[in-house]
N, C-alpha and C positions, 0 to 999 in steps of 0.2 A: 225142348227149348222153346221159350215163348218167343214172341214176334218180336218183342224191342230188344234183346236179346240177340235173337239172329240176327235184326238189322245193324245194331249198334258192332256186332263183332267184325260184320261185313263192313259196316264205316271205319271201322279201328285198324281194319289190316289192308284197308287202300292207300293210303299216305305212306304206308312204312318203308316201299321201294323210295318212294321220292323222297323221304327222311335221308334214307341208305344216300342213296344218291346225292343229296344234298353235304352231306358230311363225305363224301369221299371227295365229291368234286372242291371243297373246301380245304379238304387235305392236299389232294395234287396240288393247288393254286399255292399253299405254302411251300411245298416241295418246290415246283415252276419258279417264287421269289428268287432262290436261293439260285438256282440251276441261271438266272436272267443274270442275278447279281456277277454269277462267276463268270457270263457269257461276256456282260459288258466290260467287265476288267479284262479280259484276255482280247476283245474288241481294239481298246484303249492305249494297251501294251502293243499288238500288232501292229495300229496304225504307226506307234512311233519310230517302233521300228520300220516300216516301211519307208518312214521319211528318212531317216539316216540314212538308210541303202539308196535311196535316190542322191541322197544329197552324196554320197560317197560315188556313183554313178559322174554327176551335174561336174565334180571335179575333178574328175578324169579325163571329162568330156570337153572342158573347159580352157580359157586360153589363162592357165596358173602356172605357179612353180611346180607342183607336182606330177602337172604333165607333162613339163619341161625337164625335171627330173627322171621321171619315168622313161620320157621317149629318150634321154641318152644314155638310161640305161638298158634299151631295147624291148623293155618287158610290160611298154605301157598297155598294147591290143591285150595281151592274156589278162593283164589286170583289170584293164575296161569289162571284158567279156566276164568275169570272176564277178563284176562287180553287178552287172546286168544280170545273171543269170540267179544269183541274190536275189537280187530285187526281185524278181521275178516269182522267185519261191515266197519271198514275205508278200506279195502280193497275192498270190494264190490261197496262203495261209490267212491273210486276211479278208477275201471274199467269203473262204468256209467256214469262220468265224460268223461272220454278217449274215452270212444263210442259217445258220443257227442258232443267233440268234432272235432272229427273225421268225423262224418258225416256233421259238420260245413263245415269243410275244404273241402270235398270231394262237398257239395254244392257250394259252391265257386268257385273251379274252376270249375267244369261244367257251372255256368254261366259266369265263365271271360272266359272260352273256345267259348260260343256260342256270348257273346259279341264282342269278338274281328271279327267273323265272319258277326256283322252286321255294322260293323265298318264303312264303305262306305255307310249306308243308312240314316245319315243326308244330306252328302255330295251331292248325288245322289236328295234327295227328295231334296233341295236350288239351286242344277242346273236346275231341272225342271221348279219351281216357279219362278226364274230369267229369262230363258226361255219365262216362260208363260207373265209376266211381261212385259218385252222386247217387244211381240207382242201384246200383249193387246194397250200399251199406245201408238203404233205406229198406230192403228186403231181409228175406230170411236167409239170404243164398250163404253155402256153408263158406265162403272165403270172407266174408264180412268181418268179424273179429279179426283176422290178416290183415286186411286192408286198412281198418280201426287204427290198427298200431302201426301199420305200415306210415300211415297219416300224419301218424303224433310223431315219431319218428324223423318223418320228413320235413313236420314245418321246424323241430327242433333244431336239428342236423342245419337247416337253410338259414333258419336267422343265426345262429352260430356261427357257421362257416362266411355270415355276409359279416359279423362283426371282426372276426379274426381277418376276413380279407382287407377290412377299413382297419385296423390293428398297424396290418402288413404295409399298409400305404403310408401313416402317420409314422411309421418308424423309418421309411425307408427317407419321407419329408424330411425328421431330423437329422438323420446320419449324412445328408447332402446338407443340411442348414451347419452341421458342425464342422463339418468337412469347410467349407467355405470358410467357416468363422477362426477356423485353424489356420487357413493356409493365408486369412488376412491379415490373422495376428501374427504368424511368422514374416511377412514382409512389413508389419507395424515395427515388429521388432528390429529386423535387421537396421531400418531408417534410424529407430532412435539411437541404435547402437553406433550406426555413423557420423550421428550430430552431436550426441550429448553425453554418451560415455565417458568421454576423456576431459567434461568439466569437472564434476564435485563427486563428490560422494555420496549425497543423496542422490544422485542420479542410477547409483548400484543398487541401493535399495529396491525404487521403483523400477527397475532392470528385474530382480529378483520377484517380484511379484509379476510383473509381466510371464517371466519364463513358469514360474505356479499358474498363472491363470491358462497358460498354454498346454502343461501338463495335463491340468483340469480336463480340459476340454479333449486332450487326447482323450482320456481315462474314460470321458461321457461318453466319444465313437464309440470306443470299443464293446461299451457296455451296451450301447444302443444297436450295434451291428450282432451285440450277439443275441440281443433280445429278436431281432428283427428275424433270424435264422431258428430259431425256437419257435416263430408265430410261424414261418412260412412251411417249418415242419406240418403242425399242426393244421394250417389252410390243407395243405396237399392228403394230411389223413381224414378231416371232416370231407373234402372232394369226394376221396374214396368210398368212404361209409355212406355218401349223399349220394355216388351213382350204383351202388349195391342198392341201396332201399327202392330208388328209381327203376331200376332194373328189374326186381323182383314183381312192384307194383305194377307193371308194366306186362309181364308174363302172365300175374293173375288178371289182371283186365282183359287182356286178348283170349282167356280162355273160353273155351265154349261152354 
């Protein structure tokens, strides 16, 4: 093994932990969003409940009709205590809410803290392997022709997959632009059908054209929604085929 060789393989496989690491800690944090989002609604829900049980407590305990009812019918203290002991429980319910979600948060950022710190070890690990790259195919080494193609391959598969991904956004623009333009034209419609309907008979005419151009415009979603699901097929197989070539190119560079 010659010397830039040995050194470049030994620079190629130090970033890879923190690559690793950086993509897990990236995953947890999205796992954590979800896990916060369910903490805070169950949060939300408990406190209201909390307040009811108080306020069901506040008029028992209070000088109302219900205590004045209650206490002639002898049953006010169990029902106070029924009612406190409630609360009691939605209280508790919601402090161990708050404590986890709290410790959500607190795991959060300590991993968007240590993430942002590994921030540079994609960047770092893609310079090394371009690097590696670079001297490989300029030698005689037997993975060169691999690599060659592996090359062609990848810038193909990437402008590709960037245009079908810009594809995927322009269709998803329209099918929200139609969408809009549909549901203006149905409340365009509804108006002129209130005002002007029941004058003349040209006015059915122009009714009739209205409800075709509404058609229309249904007819264009659909066509647009189906086109937009045939492109994001397509995004998600060129992804595929893009981190297979990745993958591969990646094995031959770290090799010794």
């Amino acid at each position: 093994m010659t010397a830039w060789t040995r050194t470049s393989t030994d620079a190629s496989r130090r970033p890879r932990p923190a690559i690793r690491e950086h993509d897990l800690a990236g995953q947890r944090l999205r796992e954590l969003s979800v896990r916060i989002a369910t903490a805070r609604a169950a949060v939300a829900a408990l406190r209201e409940r909390l307040d009811a049980e108080r306020a069901d407590v506040e008029r028992l305990e209070g000088l109302t009709l219900s205590r004045v009812l209650a206490a002639v019918r002898g049953d006010r203290d169990d029902a106070l205590a029924c009612e406190r002991a409630e609360a009691d429980a939605a209280r508790m319910r919601l402090a161990e809410a708050e404590r986890l979600l709290a410790a959500l948060r607190d795991e959060s950022a300590r991993i968007q803290a240590r993430r942002r710190r590994l921030t540079t070890a994609p960047g770092e690990y893609a310079a090394v392997l371009d690097e590696r790259e670079r001297l490989l195919t300029a030698s005689d080494d037997p993975r060169r022709p691999r690599l060659l193609d592996l090359a062609e391959q990848r810038g193909r598969l990437t402008a590709e997959h960037r245009e079908v991904t810009e594809a995927v956004r322009a269709a998803r623009n329209a099918e929200g632009a139609l969408h809009h333009l549909r549901e203006r034209g149905s409340g365009e419609l509804t108006r002129f059908t209130d005002i002007w309907l029941d004058n003349v008979l040209t006015d059915v005419v122009v009714l009739r054209r209205v409800e075709r151009s509404l058609d229309e415009t249904t007819r264009s979603q659909g066509e647009v929604a189906a086109l937009r699901r045939v492109l994001e097929l397509r995004a998600a197989e060129l992804g595929a085929r893009l981190a297979a070539v990745e993958a591969e190119r990646g094995e031959l560079l770290e090799r010794s």
